[in-house]
N, C-alpha and C positions, 0 to 999 in steps of 0.2 A: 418593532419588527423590521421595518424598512431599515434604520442601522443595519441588525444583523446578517440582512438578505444581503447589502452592501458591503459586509465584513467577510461574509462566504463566496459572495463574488469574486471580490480581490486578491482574496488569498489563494482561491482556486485555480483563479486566472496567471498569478504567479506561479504555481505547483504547476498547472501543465503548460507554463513558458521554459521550465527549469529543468522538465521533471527529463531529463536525457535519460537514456536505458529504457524507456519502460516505465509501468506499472508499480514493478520490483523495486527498482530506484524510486520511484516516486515516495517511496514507504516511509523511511527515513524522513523529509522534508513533509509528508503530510501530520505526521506524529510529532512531530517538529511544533509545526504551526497548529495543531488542532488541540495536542493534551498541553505542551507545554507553554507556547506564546498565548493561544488566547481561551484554554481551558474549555473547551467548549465538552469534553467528555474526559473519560476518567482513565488510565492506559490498558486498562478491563476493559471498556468498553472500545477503544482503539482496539485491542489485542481479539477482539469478538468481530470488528469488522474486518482485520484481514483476514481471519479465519472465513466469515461468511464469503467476503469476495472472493477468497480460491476459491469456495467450492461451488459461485452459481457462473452462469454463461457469462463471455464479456469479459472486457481488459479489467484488471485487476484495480488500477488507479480510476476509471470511471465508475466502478462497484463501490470503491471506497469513499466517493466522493460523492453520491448515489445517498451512503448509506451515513454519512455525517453532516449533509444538508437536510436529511430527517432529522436525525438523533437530537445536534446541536439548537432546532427549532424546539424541538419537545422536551428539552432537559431545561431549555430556556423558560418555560411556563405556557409556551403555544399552542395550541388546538392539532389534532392533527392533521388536520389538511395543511394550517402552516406547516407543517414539518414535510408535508408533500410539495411545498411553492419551494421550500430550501434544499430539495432534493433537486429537483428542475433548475435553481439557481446554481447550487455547485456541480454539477454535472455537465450542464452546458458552459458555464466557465472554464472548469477542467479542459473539456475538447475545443473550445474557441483559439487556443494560439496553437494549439497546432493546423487546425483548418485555416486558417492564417499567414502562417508559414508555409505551408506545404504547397498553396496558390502561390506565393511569391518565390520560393526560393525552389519550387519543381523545374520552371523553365532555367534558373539559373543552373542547378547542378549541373541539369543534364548537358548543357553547352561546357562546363568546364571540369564536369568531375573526374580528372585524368589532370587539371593541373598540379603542381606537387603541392600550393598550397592548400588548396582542399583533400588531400589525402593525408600532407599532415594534421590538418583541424581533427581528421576522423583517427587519425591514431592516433593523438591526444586525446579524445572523445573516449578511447576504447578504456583503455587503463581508470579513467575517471568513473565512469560505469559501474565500472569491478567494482571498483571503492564505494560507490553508493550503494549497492546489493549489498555488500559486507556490511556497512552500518546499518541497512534494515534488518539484517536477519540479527546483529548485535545488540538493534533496539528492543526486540524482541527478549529476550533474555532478562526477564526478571521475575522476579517472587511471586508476580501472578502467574503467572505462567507455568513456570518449573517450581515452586516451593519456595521453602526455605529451609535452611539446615536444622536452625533452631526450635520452627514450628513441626516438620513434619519431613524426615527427611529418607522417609520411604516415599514420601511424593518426588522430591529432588533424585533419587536415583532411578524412578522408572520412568519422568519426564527426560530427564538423559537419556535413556534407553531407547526412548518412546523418538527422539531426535536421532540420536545417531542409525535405529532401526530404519526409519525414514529416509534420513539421507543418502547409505547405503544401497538399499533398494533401488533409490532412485540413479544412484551414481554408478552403484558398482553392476548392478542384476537390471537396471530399466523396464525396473517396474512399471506398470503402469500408473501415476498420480494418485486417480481415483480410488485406485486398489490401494495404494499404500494408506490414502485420507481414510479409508472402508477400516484397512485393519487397526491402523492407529486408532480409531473410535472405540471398534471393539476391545483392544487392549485396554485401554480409561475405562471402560464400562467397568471391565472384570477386574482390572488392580488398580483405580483408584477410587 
């Protein structure tokens, strides 16, 4: 068990030394290291934790990291209380380099954030951003998720629907989140 408290530590603590953007970015790099480098769950059950972390209180990446310091204890054969010590481990991991950071380079900014090098660091920072968002929402996209053509592809066109209706909403009309997570449920209920 001590290994694996020590394997969620580390990885944690790299994901929120790395995780720039956000939560959102962090997504990418945590599905990264969690289903693919050291398997600790399945891209279902990855795909069940973003989902629950949009929708309870709290930054997305500490929900996520919350909610795979349980999982990856108890998939491992552990009690659940372990799965409670590996919650506490990756969660406080997660949030340690940025409280880290944030004590050391607060006094720095604020003395120099107007010289051009620090405003180029951030508009290099910005575009790379983007590009982490896009590969989380890209990770997302697979066969559990949306279907498949092959198996079932009345699932695959109303999970299409069921994304582009969402995104819309959200983009175009400003919906409100919740409203749109509310109706998208009820839509899955009724057509899938």
């Amino acid at each position: 068990m001590i290994y694996l408290l020590t394997q969620l530590f580390l990885t944690f603590f790299v994901i929120g030394l790395f995780g720039f953007g956000g939560g959102y970015a962090m997504i990418s790099l945590i599905q990264q290291k969690v289903v693919t480098a050291h398997a600790w769950m399945t891209m279902g059950q990855f795909t069940d934790i973003v989902a629950i972390s949009q929708m309870t209180p709290g930054p997305i990446g500490i929900n996520s990291a919350t909610y795979v310091g349980y999982t990856s204890l108890v998939n491992a054969g552990y009690a659940h209380w372990a799965g409670v010590i590996g919650s506490f481990v990756a969660t406080f991991a997660v949030v340690l380099p940025s409280f880290i950071l944030m004590l050391v380079i607060s006094r720095f900014l604020m003395r120099y954030k107007s010289h051009p090098a620090i405003e180029n660091v951030f508009r290099g920072l910005r575009p790379a951003v983007v590009g982490l968002l896009l590969a989380a929402s890209l990770c997302l996209v697979t066969g559990e998720n949306f279907g498949t053509w092959k198996e079932s592809p009345w699932q695959v066109l109303i999970s299409i629907a069921i994304c582009l209706f969402a995104f819309l909403s959200q983009r175009v009309y400003k919906l409100n989140p919740i409203f749109i997570i509310f109706l998208s449920a009820i839509i899955g209920i009724i057509l899938l």
